[in-house]
C-alpha positions as CSV (number, residue, x, y, z in Angstrom):
1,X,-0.4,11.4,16.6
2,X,-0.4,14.9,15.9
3,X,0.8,16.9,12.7
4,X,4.5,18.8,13.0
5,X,6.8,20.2,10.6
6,X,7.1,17.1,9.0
7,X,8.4,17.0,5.1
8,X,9.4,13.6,4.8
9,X,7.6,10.2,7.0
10,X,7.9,6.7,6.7
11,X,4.4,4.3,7.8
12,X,5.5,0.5,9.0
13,X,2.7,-2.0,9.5
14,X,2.6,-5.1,10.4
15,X,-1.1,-6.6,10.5
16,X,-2.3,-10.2,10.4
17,X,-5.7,-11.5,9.5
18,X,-8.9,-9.4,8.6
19,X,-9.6,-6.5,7.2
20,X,-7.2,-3.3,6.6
21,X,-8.1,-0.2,5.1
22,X,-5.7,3.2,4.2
23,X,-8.5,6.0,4.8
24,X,-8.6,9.9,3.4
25,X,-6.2,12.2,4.3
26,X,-6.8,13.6,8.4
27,X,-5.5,16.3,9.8
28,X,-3.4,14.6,12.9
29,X,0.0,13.1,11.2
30,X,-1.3,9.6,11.3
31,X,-4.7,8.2,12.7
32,X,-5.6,4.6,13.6
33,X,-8.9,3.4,14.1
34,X,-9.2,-0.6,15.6
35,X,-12.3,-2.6,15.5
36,X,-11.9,-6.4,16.5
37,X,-12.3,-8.9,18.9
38,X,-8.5,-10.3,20.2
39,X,-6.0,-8.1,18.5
40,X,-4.6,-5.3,20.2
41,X,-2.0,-2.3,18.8
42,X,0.5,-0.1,19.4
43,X,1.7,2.8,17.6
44,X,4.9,4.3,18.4
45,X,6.7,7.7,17.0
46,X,10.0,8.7,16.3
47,X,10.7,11.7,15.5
48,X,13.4,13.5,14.0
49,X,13.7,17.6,12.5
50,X,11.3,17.0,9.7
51,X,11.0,13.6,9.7
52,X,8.5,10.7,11.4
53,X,9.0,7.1,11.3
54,X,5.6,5.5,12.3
55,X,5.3,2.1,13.9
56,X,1.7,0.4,14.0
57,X,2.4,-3.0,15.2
58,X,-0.3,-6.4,16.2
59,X,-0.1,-7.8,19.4
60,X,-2.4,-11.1,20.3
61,X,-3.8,-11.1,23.4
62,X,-4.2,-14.7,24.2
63,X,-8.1,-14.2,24.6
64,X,-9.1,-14.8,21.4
65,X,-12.3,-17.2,21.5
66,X,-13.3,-19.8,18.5
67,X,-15.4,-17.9,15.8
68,X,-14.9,-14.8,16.8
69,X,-11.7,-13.2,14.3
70,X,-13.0,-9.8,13.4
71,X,-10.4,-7.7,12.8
72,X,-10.7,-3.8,11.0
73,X,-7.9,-1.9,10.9
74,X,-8.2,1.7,9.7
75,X,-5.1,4.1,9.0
76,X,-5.3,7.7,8.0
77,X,-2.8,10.4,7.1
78,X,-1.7,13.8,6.9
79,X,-1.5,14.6,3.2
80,X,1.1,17.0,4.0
81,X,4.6,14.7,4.1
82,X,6.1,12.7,1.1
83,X,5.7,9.4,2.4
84,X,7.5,5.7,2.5
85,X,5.1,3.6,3.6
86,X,6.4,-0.6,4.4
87,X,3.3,-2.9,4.9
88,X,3.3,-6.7,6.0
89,X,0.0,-8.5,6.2
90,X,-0.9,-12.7,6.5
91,X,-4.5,-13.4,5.3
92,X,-6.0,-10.0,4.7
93,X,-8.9,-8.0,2.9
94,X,-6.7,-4.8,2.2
95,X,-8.0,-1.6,0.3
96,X,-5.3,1.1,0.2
97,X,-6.4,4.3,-1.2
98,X,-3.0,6.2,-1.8
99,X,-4.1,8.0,-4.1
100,X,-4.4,11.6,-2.0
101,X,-1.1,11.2,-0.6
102,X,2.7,11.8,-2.2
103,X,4.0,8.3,-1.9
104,X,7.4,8.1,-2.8
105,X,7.9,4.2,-2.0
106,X,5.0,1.7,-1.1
107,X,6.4,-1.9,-0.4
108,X,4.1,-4.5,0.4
109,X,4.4,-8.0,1.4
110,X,1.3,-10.1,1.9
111,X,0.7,-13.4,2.4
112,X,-3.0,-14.8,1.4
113,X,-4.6,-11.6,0.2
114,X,-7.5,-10.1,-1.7
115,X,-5.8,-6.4,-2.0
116,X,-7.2,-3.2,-3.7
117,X,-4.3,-0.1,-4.3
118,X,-4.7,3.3,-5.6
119,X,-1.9,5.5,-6.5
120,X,-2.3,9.2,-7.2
121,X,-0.1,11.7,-8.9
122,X,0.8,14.0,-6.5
123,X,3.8,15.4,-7.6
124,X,6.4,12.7,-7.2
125,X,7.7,9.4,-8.6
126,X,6.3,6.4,-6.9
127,X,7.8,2.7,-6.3
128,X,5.3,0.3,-5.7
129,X,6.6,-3.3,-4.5
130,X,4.1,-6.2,-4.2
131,X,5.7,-9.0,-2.9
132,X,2.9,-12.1,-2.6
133,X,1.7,-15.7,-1.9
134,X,-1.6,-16.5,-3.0
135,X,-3.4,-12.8,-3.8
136,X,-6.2,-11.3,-5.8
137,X,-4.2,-7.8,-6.7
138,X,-6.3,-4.8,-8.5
139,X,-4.0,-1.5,-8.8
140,X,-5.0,1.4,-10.2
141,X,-2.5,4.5,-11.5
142,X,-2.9,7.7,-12.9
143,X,-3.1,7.8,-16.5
144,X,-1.5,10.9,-16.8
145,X,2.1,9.5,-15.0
146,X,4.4,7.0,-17.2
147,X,4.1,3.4,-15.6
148,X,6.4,0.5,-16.4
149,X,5.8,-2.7,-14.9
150,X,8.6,-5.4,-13.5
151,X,7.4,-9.0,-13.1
152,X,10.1,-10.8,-11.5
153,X,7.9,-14.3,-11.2
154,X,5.1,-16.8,-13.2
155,X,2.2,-15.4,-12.1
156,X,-1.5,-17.1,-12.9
157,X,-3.2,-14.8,-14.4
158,X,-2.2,-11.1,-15.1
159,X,-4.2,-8.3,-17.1
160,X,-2.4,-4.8,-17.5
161,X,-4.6,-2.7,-19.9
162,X,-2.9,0.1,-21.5
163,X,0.7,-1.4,-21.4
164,X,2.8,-3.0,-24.0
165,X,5.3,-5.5,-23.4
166,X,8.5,-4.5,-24.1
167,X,10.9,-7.4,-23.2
168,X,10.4,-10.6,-21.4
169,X,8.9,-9.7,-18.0
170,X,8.9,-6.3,-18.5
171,X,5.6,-4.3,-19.5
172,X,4.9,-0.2,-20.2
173,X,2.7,3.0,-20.8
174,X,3.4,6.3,-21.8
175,X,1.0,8.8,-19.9
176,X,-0.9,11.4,-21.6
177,X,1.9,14.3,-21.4
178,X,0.0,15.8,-18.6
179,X,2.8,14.7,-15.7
180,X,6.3,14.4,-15.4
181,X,6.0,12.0,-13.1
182,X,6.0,7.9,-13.4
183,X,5.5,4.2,-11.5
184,X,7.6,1.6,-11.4
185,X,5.5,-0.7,-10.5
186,X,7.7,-4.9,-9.2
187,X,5.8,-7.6,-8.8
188,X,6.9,-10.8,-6.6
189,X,3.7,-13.2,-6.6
190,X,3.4,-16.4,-6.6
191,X,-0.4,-17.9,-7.6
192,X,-2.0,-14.9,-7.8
193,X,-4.3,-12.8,-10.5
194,X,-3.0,-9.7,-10.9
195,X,-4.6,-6.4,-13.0
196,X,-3.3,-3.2,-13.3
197,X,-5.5,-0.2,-15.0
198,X,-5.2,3.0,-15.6
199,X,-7.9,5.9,-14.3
């Protein structure tokens, strides 16, 4: 889809199983590359003054034979809009790399997951929602932004270097003055292991 005035756009997904990836930054408003065997997409754009609501949906063929499941997805974006992005995913190998991108609100809910996500501070507060069955969850935030984490369930195993916890289910760290910006980070998991680092 190509780039217009766009301050403001809001990404929905809604992938099964295999693998899903959030590339670097393009120069089209959104880019999506498919690699797989049965699944097909379709993207569709609304637009509105300065804003874009993006729609990358799966639809199953039918033809899918025994054995044969690949499935790459690959999304890239402008870097130019603050963006919403709303991401639903079964049994997935996700890496999102936000991290170049102003990402304002990124909610995620994932079934069976092993799932990498970057966040960047590009000049705006971010809310990051993981909502999850069974998941292997890295994140990775700024350490220069202010980051306070919500965990709303029992969760397996958890590792949050840097924070302190302030109250029950309720963890934080100060960044290092250089930002005026911070994460909120709520987390929904059931048997998962969680970590959450700073970079």
């Amino acid at each position: 889809e190509p780039f217009g005035a766009y301050s403001h756009a809001t990404l929905n997904v809604d992938f099964g199983a295999g693998e899903f990836e959030i590339k670097k930054p393009c120069a089209e408003l959104v880019k999506v590359n498919s690699h797989n065997d049965f699944v097909k997409y379709s993207m569709l754009v609304e637009r509105d003054d300065d804003f874009a609501n993006v729609y990358v949906s799966e639809e199953n063929n039918g033809k899918h034979k025994r054995n044969k499941v690949n499935n790459e997805l690959d999304i890239a974006l402008s870097d130019v809009p603050l963006w919403t992005a709303n991401i639903e995913t079964g049994a997935a190998d996700c890496d999102f790399d936000f991290s170049p991108y102003k990402v304002e609100k990124l909610n995620i809910e994932a079934g069976v997951c092993d799932m990498d996500i970057r966040l960047g501070d590009r000049g705006c507060d971010t809310e990051l929602i993981v909502e999850s069955g069974v998941s292997d969850i890295n994140i990775e935030i700024p350490a220069s932004m202010d980051c306070k984490i919500y965990v709303d369930s029992a969760i397996t195993s958890k590792d949050f270097k840097g924070f302190e916890k302030v109250e029950k289910g309720v963890w934080q760290a100060s960044g290092d003055g250089s930002s005026e910006h911070a994460v909120v980070i709520k987390l929904d998991c059931g048997v998962s292991d969680i970590d959450v680092e700073r970079y």
